[in-house]
N, C-alpha and C positions, 0 to 999 in steps of 0.2 A: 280290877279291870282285866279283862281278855285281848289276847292279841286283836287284831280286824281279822277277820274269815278273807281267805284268798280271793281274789276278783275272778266271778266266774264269765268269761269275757264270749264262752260259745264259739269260738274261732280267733282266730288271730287281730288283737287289737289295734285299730289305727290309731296314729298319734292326733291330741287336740290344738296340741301346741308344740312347735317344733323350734329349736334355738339353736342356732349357729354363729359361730365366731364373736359371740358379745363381749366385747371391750368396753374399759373404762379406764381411768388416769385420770388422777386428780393431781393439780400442781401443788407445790406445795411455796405458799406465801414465803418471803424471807427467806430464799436460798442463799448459800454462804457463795459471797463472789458475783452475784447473779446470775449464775448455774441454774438451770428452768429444773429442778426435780420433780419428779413426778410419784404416788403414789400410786403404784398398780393392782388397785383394788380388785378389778371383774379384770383376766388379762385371757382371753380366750377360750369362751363357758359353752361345751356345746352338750345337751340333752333336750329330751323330748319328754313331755305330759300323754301317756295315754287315756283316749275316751273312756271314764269312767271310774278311773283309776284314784288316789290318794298317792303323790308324789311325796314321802318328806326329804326335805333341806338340813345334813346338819354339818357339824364343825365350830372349830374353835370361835371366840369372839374375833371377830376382825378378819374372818376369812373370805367374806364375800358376800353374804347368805340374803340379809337386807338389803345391800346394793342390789344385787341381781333382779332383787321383785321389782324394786324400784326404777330397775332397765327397763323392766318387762311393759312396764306402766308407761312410760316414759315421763314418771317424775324427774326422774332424774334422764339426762338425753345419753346415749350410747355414741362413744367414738366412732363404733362399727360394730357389727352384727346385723342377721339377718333373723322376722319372727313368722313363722308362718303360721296362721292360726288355719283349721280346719282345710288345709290345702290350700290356701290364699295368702299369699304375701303380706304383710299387714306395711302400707306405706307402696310408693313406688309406681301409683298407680293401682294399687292394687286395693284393699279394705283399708278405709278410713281409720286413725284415728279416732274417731269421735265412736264408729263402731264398731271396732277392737274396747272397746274400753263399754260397751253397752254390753257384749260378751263376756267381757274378762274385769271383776272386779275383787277388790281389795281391803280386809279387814284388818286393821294396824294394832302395834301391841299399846297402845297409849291411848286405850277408851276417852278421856276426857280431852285430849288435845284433838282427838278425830272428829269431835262432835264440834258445829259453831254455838258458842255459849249464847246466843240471841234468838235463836231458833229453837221451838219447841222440840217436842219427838215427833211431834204428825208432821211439822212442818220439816223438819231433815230427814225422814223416809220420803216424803210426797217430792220433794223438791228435785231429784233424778227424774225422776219421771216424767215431770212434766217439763223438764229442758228438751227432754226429748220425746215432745208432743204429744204425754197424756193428759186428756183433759186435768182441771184441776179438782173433781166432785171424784172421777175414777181416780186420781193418785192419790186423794183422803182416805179412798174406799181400801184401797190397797194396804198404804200404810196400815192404816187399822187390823185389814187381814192379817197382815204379818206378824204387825205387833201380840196378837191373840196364840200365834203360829210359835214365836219365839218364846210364848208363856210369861206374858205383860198383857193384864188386862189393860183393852184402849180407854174405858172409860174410867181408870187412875191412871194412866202414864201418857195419856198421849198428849195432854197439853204441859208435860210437865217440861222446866229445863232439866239440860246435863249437872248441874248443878246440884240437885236435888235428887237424882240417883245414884247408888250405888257402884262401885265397879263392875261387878256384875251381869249389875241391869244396862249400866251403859253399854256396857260390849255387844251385849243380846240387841241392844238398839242398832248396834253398826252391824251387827250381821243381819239384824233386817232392811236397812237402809242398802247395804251390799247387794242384797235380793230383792230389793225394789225393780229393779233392770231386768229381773230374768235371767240372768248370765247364762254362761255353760262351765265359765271357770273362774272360782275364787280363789286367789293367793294369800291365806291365813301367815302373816307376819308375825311371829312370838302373840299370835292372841289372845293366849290363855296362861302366859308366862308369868304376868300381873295380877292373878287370882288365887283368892285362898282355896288351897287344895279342895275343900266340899265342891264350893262355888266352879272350879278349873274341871273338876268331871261330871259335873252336871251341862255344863258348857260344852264337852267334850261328846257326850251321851249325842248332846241336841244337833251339832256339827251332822254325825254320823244318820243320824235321824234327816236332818235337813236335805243330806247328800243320799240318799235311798230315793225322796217321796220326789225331789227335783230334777232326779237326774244328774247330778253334778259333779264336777271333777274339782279336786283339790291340789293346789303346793301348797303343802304344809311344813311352814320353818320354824324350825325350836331348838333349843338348847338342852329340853329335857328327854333325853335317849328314851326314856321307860317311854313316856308320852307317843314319839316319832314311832316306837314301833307298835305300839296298840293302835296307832291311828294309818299307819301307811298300808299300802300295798308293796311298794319299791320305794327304796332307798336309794340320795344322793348324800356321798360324802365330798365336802370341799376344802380344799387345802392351801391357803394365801391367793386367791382369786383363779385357782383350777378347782377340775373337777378332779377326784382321785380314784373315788368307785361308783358305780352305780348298778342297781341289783334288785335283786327279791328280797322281800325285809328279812326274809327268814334266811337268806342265803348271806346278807349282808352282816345280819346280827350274830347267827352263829357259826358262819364258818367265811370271814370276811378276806378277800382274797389282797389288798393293800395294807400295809404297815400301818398304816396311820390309823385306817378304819378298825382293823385288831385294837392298837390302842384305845382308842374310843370308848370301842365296849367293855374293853377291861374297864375301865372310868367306872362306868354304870356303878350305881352306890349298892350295894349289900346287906338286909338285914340279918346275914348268916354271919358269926363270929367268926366261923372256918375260913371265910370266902374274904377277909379282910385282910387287907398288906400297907405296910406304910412304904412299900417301894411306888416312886411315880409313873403311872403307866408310861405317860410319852417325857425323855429327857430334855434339858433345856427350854426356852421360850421361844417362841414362833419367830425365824426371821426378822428382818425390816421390809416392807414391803415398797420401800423404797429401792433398795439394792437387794432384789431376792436371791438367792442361789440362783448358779446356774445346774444347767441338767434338771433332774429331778427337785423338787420343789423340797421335799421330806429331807433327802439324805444327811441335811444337817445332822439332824435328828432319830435318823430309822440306825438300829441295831443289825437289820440286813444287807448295808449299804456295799458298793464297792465302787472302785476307781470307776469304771464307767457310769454308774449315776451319777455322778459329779459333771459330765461332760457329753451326754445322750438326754431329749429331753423325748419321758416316754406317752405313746400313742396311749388314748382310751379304746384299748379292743377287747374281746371277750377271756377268760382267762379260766375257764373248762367245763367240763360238763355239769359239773356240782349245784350250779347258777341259772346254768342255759344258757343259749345264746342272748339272752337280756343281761347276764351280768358282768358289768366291764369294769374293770380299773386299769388304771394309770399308771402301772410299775413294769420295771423290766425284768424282776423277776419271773414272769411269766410268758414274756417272747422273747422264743427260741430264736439264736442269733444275736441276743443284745449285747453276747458277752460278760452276763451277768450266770456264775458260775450255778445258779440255784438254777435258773433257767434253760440251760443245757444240760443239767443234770435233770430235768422233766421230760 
C-alpha cells in the first residue's frame, strides 16, 4: 500500500466540521468515601475536519479517540462543547440533530453488533432512508445500488441476515447502510481493525474509492499507524483526553513536533532487522485518568520534560515552518517564553 496522494484542495480549504471545547466525565460508581470521581475521558478536544480531506485519530488505547466519535454523534451526550458543521451550529437553534446526523454518519469497528440481527441487508440499508422520507420502492432501489457499489451482488445478499455473512461482507454492508443518507461526512471508528489483513485492504482500496466518486470527508480512527498514514491527509495525535499534535501526515509521521507523537512512530512495527530495538519507545503506562497530571498531560512520561511542564498546561499552536501553519502540537517546547529551556534556545 502507498501512502494517500496529498489533497489537492485548489485554494485554501474550508473546514466541514469544526470542534470546540468537547468535554466528557464519566463518574466513576463506588467511590471510596462517596467522593463523586470522575474519569476525564474527552477534557477539552478542539480540531477541525477539512472539506474533502481524510482526518486520522490516533493514540494510545484509552485516550479519547472513540469517545470523541461518539460525542460527535451524540451517542454519547457531551458535558460541553461546541460542533459547527458546514458554518452552522449543530443544536442551539441552529441544524438539527436529526440533520447533523443525515450529514454526518458512522461505521463502527463491531460489524455484527452494528447490524440488527432481525433485519435483512435490503431492509437495514433501506431503513435510513425511509425515516427520513424516502419512499419505501426508492430506499429498496438504493439499497440495492449500493450493495452492487460495495461489491455484494443484491440478488445473493440482499435478503440475507447478518448472521450468514462474513466480517467482511458485513462491514461493506454498514458502509453501505452509512451511505444510504448521502452524507458529506463519515467517522470510520477502528472499522477495518477486525479484518483479516487481504479482507482490511480491499476494504481500505473501496473506502478510498468511495471517498473520490462521492465527494466525502473522513475521521478516520485506528490503532494501526501503517493504516492512519496510507489513509489520511492530516494527522490527530491524542493524549488521555487532549489533543497533542495535529498536522500533515507527512509532517506528523516523519518529523513529528510532540514527544508523544515521536514516540508513536517509533512504535511502528519493522520488517528491517537493523530498524528493531527491544528499548520501549514511550516509558511507564499511561496516567489514571481519574487524577491526570497536572501541567502537561505527557511529562510523566516525555524524556524532554522540565519543572515547568509540570505546572503550565500548554496551548495547541503552530510549532514552525516544517508543517505550515496547519501543524500544531501541544508542548512547550516550542513556545518561546514557556520557560522550557529547548524553547528559548529556538
Amino acid at each position: 500500500m502507498s501512502a494517500a496522494a496529498p489533497l489537492d484542495r485548489g485554494g485554501p480549504a474550508q473546514p466541514l466540521l469544526t470542534v470546540r471545547g468537547l468535554v466528557k466525565h464519566f463518574a466513576v460508581k463506588g467511590s471510596l468515601f462517596g467522593a463523586k470521581a470522575m474519569v476525564r475521558a474527552v477534557d477539552g478536544v478542539d480540531f477541525e475536519i477539512l472539506k474533502g480531506e481524510t482526518l486520522g485519530v490516533v493514540g494510545e488505547s484509552g485516550c479519547g479517540k472513540s469517545t470523541t466519535a461518539r460525542l460527535l454523534m451524540h451517542l454519547i451526550e457531551p458535558d460541553a462543547g461546541t460542533l459547527i458543521f458546514d458554518g452552522e451550529t449543530v443544536g442551539d437553534g441552529g441544524l438539527t440533530m436529526r440533520e447533523f446526523r443525515r450529514q454526518v454518519q458512522m461505521v463502527f469497528q463491531d460489524s455484527y453488533a452494528s447490524l440488527n440481527p432481525r433485519l435483512t441487508v435490503e431492509a437495514s440499508i433501506a431503513f435510513g432512508p425511509q425515516v427520513h422520507g424516502v419512499q419505501a420502492r426508492q430506499a429498496v432501489d438504493r439499497a440495492h445500488g449500493l450493495l452492487d457499489r460495495v461489491g455484494l451482488d443484491p440478488s445473493r445478499f440482499a435478503g440475507r441476515y447478518p448472521h450468514e455473512l462474513s466480517g467482511g461482507q458485513r462491514q461493506r454492508v454498514n458502509i453501505a447502510r452509512a451511505l444510504a443518507l448521502q452524507p458529506r461526512l463519515l467517522i470510520l471508528d477502528e472499522a477495518v481493525s477486525a479484518l483479516d489483513k487481504s479482507v482490511e485492504a480491499q476494504v481500505l482500496n473501496l473506502l478510498l474509492d468511495l471517498k473520490e466518486e462521492f465527494g466525502l470527508t473522513y475521521l478516520f480512527i485506528s490503532h494501526d499507524l501503517n493504516v492512519v498514514r496510507f489513509m489520511s491527509d492530516r494527522v490527530a495525535v491524542m493524549y488521555l483526553g487532549k489533543m497533542a499534535e495535529i498536522g500533515p501526515a507527512g509532517a506528523v509521521f516523519d518529523k513529528a513536533a510532540h514527544p508523544y507523537s515521536a514516540a508513536l512512530t517509533r512504535s511502528m512495527p519493522s520488517m528491517d532487522p537493523d530498524h528493531r530495538t527491544e528499548e520501549a519507545p514511550i516509558a511507564g503506562d499511561p496516567p489514571n485518568p481519574i487524577n491526570p497530571p497536572t501541567g502537561c498531560r505527557f511529562h510523566t512520561r516525555c524524556t524532554f520534560a522540565e519543572s515547568v511542564c509540570s505546572t503550565r498546561v500548554p496551548a495547541l499552536d503552530p510549532v514552525g515552518p516544517e508543517g505550515g501553519p496547519s501543524h500544531l502540537a501541544a508542548c512547550l517546547m516550542h513556545e518561546p517564553g514557556s520557560g522550557h529551556s529547548k524553547a528559548e534556545a529556538s
